[in-house]
Structures are given as C-alpha cells and as structure tokens.
DOTI-400064 format. One line per 10 residues: their letters; for each residue x, y, z of C-alpha. Coordinates in steps of 0.2 Angstrom, whole numbers, plus 2048, in hexadecimal, padded with zeros to 3 digits. Layout:
<rs>
A) X Y Z | ...
</rs>
This chain:
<rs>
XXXXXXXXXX) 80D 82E 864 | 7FD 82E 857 | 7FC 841 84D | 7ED 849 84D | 7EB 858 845 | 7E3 866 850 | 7E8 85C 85F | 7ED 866 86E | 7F7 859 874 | 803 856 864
XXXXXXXXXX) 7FF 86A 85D | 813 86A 85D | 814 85A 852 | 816 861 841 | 824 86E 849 | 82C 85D 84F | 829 852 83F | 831 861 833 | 83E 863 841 | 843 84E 841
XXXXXXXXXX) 841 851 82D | 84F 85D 82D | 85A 854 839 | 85B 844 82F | 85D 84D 81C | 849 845 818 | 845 84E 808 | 839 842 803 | 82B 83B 810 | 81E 82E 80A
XXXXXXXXXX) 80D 82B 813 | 807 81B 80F | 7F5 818 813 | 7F4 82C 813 | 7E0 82A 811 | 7DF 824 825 | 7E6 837 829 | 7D4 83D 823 | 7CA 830 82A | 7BF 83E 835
XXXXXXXXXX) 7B0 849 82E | 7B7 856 835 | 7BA 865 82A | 7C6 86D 835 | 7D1 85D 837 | 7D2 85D 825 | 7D5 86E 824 | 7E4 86A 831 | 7EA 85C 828 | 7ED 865 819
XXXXXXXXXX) 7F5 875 81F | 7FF 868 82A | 804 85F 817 | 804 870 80E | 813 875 81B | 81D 865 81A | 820 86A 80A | 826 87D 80E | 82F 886 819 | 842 885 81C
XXXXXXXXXX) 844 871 81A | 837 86C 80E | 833 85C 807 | 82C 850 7F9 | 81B 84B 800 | 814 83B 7F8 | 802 835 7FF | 7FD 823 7F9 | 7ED 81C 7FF | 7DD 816 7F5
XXXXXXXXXX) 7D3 81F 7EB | 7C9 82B 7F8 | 7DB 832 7FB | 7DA 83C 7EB | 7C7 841 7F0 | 7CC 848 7FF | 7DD 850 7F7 | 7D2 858 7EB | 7C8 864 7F7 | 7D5 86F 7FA
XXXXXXXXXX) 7DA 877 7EA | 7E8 87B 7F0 | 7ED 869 7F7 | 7E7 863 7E5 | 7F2 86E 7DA | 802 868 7E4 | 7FD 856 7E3 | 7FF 84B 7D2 | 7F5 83D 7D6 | 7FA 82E 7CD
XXXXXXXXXX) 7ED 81E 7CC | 7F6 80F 7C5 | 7EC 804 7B8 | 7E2 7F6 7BC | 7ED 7E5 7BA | 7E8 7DC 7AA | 7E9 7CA 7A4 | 7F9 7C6 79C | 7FE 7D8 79B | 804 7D6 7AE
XXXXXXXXXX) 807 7C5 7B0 | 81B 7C4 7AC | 81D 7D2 7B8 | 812 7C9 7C8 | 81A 7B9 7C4 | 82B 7C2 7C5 | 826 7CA 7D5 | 81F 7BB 7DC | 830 7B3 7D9 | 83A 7C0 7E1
XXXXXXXXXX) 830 7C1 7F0 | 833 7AF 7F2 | 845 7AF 7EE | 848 7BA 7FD | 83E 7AF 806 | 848 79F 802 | 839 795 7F6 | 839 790 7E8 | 829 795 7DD | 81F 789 7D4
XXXXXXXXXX) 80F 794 7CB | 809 793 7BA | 800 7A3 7B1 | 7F0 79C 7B5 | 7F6 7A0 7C8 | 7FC 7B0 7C3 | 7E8 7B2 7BC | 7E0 7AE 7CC | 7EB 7B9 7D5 | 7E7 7C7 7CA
XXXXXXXXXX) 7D7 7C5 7CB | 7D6 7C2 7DF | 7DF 7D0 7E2 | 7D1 7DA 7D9 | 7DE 7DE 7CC | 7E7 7EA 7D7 | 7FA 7E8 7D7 | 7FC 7EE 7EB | 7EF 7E0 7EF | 7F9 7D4 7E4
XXXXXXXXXX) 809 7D7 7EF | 7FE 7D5 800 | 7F7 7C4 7FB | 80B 7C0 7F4 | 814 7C3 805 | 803 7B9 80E | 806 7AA 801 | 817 7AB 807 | 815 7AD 818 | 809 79E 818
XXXXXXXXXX) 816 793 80E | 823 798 81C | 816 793 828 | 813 781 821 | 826 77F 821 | 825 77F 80D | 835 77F 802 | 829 786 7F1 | 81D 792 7EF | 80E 789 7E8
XXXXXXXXXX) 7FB 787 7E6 | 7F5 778 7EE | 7E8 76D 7EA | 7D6 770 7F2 | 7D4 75F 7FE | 7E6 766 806 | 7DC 772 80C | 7E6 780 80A | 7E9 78E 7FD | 7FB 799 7FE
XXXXXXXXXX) 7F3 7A6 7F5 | 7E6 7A4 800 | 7D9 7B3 803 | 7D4 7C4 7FA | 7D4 7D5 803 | 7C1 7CD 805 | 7C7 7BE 80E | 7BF 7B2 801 | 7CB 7A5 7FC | 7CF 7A7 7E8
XXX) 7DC 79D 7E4 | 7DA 78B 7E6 | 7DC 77D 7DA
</rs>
C-alpha cells in the first residue's frame, strides 16, 4: 500500500507503522531514498510528512530515524526548524584518487567473492570507476553490483575490463548511461 501523507485512504497509516514498529522491537528505522517522500509542492504534504517523522520519533515506542537520500533531502529537512534541529545531516566526502582506491578495490573484491569471480582490475580501473561514478561512493557500488551482474550474465568466471572491439564494458555505464570504462 504506497503512504501518502494527508491521504484519507491511509490517515491511519502512521498509527499502523508505529504500531508494526513496536510489535517487532524496531528501535531503529532507515528511509532510504527518503527525498522521494517530498517529491510534491505541496506545503501541507510537507507539513504532514514531517509531523508524520517528528512522531515516529516520540510517543510510547520511539525510534532512531535515519533519512539518506541526495542532497535536496537536507534542503527540504531544513524548513522545518524543528525537523532540522533533530536531524544530523552527515554528507560523506567526495572519493579521491588514491585516497579511496584500496578501499573500492577491496569492495569490488568482496562483492565479487560473493558472487563466485575472480577479480582481475588494476588502479587505473579503480580511477575510471571513481571518476564514472562522479566520485560518489553509493554510485561506485551501483556500477559494482551492474559489472557483476553483467559478468554473471556473460557466464564469466572474473571480473574484468574488456577490451573495446569485444564490444563490451563490465563496468559498463554511469548514472548518465555513458559508457566510462573501456579499454
């Protein structure tokens, strides 16, 4: 059932959230995307959707609230005063050349592992996927899972970047859909 706040239909759904909260011990609820919840003009939704957050997080069972989502999340969060003193907002730094690379190149690794293939990348690999995820480590894990999912897909046993007249890039698109990482 989607939630929207003011809603007539779902009115009863933050009684029923906090309700299903406190039935299974949740002391902790994280909205991923969280920025979608605010995606109308509307000053009253917004209005709704904050007391709706606001009461999540008091009352007889409350709970953590943590909100992730781009950058207009924290816009948004910061019209309310109220909303904005209860939130930390926490922007993790751009990922850098050679600052970041051990840690991608261990995640790509791990992520591959679980996947049963080997991994065959080189810093320079590392680079371009740095630099194709626009430097953003949540769009470096998206284009991670689709370079596995794509070596899965071609029946691959290692994770690797394959030559241009193949055809075919593993890491093989940025959130813009250009290709970035081909040899």
């Amino acid at each position: 059932m989607e939630w929207r706040a003011g809603s007539e239909r779902t009115s009863n759904a933050p009684n029923m959230v906090r309700h299903r909260l406190k039935v299974i011990g949740a002391t902790l609820l994280w909205i991923d995307e969280a920025h979608d919840m605010f995606k109308s003009a509307s000053g009253a939704e917004t209005e709704n959707m904050f007391k709706m957050l606001k009461g999540l997080m008091q009352g007889e069972h409350p709970v953590v609230l943590v909100l992730s989502g781009t950058e207009r999340l924290g816009s948004i969060t910061g019209i309310d005063p109220q909303v904005n003193r209860r939130f930390t907002k926490i922007r993790p730094a751009p990922l850098a050349f050679g600052v970041d690379n051990a840690r991608i190149k261990g995640l790509v690794g791990a992520y591959a592992a679980k996947a049963g293939l080997d991994v065959a990348i080189d810093d320079d690999t590392i680079n371009r996927l740095i630099h194709g995820s626009r430097y953003r480590f949540g769009r470096s894990v998206v284009c991670i899972i689709e370079a596995i999912e794509c070596a899965l897909y071609d029946g691959a046993s290692t994770l690797e970047v394959h030559p241009l007249r193949r055809g075919r890039s593993y890491f093989v698109r940025s959130t813009s859909g250009r290709r970035f990482l081909s040899s």
